[in-house]
C-alpha positions in Angstrom: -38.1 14.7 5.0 -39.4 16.0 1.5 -39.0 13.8 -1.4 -36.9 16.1 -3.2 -33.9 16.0 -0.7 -34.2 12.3 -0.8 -34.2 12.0 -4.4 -30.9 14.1 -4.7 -29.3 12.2 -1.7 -30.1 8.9 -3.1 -28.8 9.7 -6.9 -25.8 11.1 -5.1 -25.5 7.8 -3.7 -26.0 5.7 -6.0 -23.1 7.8 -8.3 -20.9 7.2 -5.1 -21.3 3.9 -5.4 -20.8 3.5 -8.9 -17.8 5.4 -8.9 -16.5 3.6 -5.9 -16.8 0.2 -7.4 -14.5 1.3 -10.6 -12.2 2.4 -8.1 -11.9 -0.8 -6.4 -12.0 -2.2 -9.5 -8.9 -0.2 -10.6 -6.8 -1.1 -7.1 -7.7 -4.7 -7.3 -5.8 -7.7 -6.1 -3.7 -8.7 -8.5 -5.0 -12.2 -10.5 -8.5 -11.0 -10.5 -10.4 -10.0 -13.6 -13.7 -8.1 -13.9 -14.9 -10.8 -16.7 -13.7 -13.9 -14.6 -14.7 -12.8 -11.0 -17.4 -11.2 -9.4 -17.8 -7.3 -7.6 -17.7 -9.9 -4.1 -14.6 -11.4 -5.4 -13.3 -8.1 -5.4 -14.7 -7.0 -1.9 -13.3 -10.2 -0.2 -9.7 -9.2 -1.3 -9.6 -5.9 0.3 -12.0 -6.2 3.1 -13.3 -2.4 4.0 -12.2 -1.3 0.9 -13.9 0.7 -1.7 -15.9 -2.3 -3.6 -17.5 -3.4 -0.3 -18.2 0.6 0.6 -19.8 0.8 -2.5 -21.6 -1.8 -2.3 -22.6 -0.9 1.5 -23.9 2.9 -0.1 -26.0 1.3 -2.8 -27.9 0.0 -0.2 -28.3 2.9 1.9 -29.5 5.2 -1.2 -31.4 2.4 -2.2 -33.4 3.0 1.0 -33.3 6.6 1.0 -34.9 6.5 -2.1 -37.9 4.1 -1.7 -37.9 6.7 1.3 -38.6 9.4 -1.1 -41.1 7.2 -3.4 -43.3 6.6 -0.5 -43.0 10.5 0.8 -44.4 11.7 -3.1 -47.0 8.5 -2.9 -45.2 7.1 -5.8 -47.6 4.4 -7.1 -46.2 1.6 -5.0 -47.6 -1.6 -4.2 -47.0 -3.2 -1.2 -45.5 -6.1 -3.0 -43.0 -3.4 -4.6 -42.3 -2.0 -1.8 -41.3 -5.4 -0.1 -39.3 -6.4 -3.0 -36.9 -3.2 -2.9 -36.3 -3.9 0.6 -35.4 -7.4 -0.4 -32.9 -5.3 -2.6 -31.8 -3.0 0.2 -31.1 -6.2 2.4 -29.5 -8.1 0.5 -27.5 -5.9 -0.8 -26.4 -4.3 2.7 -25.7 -8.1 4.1 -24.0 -8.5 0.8 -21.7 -6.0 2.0 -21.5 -6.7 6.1 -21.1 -10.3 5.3 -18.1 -11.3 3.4 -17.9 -14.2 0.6 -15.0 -16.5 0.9 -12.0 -15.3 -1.0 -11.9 -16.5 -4.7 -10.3 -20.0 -5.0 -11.0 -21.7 -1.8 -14.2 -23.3 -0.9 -17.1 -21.5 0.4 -17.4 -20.9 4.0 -20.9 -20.4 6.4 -20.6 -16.7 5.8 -19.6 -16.7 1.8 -23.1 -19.4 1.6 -24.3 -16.6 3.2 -23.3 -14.2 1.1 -24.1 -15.9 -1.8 -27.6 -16.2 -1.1 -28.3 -13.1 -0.2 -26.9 -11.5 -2.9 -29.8 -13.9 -5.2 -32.0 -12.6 -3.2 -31.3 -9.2 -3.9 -30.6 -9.7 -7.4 -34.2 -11.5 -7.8 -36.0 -9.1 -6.0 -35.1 -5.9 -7.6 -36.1 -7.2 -11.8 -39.3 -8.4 -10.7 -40.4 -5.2 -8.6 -39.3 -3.0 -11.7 -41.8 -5.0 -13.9 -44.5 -4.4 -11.5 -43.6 -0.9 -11.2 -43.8 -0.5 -14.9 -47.0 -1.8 -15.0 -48.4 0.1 -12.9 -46.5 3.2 -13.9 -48.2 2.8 -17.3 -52.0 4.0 -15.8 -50.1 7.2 -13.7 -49.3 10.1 -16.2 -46.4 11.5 -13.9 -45.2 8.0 -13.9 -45.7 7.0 -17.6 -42.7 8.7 -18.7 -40.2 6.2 -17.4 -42.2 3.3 -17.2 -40.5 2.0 -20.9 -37.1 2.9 -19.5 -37.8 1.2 -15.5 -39.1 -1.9 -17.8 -36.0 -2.2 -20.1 -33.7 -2.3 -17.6 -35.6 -4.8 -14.9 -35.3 -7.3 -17.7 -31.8 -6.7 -18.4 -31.3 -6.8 -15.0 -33.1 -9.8 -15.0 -31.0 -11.2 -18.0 -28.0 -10.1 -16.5 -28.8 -12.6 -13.1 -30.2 -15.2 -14.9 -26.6 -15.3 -16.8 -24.7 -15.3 -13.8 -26.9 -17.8 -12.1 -26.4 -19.9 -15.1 -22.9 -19.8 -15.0 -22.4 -20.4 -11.8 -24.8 -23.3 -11.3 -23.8 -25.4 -14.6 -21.5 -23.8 -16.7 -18.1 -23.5 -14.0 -18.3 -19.4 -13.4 -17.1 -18.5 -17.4 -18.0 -14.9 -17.2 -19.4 -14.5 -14.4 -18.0 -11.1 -14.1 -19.3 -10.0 -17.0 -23.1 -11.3 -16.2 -22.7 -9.6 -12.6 -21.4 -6.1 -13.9 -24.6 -6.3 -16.3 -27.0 -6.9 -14.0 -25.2 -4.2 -11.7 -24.9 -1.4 -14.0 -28.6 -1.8 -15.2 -29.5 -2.2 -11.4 -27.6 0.9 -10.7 -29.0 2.7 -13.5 -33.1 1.8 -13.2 -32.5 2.8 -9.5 -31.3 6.4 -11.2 -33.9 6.9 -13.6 -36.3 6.4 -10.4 -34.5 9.0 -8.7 -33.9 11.2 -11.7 -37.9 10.8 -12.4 -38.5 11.9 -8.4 -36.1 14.8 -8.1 -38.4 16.0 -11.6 -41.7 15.6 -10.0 -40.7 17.2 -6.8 -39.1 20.1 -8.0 -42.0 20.4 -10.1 -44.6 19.9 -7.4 -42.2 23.0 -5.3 -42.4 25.2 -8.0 -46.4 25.0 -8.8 -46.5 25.7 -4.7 -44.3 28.6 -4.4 -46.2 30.2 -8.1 
């Protein structure tokens, strides 16, 4: 497939997802809080669910769009590449695999979980450094190679909090540390696919002239 049908499905997916996880969010099990508890915490108490469908799509347009980078020969190292399907794996198993339900102890599958989801959450800050760098020396690229930087680190921050939190400091806001890091995931993903669907629809229109 052409990049620019991959670069609309994946932005559509990734505002799916978004739009899913409020939802969830919204219907929640009662007791839980977006600052205290995590976007799993949420999945685990309605299993199938929109949270855990969401979760399940970022993943998929995730892939779809590293799909499309590869199909316009984004500037992609291998290393990149690998990374975001770290991302895409983790997050996907994030989303099979259920954590344990907030308040009891962890089972095999929420360690699981758990890890996976670091994984994922590692992968995807240090592939949109390298990405920046390199977009930097590609004039198609440059444009959003500020904007792809800025938000791997925040993404970065945002993990690094919840890490933090969770290892030594007894979960206090780790909600709030995981809905950073998602939204500036969610939202460095987009400007990728934003910066695709340009290029492409450019790249159609200087064919068809």
């Amino acid at each position: 497939m052409k990049p620019r049908p991959l670069a609309l499905i994946s932005g559509l997916g990734l505002a799916s997802a978004l739009f899913l996880a409020l939802a969830g969010h919204v219907q929640g099990e009662a007791g839980l809080t977006a600052f205290g508890h995590t976007i799993s915490d949420f999945a685990a108490g309605d299993r199938g669910g929109s949270v855990e469908t969401g979760m399940f799509l970022a993943g998929a347009a995730s892939l779809v769009l590293l799909a499309g980078l590869r199909a316009a020969a984004a500037p992609l190292s291998r290393t990149v590449a690998g990374l975001l399907l770290v991302w895409v794996g983790g997050v996907i198993a994030g989303a099979v695999i259920p954590t344990t339900p907030a308040g009891l102890d962890l089972t095999a599958s929420g360690y699981v979980h758990r890890y996976v989801s670091f994984a994922a959450f590692i992968a995807l800050p240090v592939a949109g450094i390298l990405m920046a760098r390199r977009f930097r020396t590609v004039p198609d690229w440059r444009p959003v190679a500020t904007p792809v930087l800025s938000l791997a680190l925040a993404t970065g921050a945002g993990g690094l909090a919840m890490l933090t939190t969770s290892m030594v400091g007894h979960r206090v806001l780790i909600g709030l540390a995981e809905r950073v890091l998602a939204l500036t995931a969610l939202a460095l993903l987009g400007v990728l696919a934003h910066r695709l669907h340009r290029l492409s629809a450019a790249g159609a229109r200087s064919v068809t002239a």
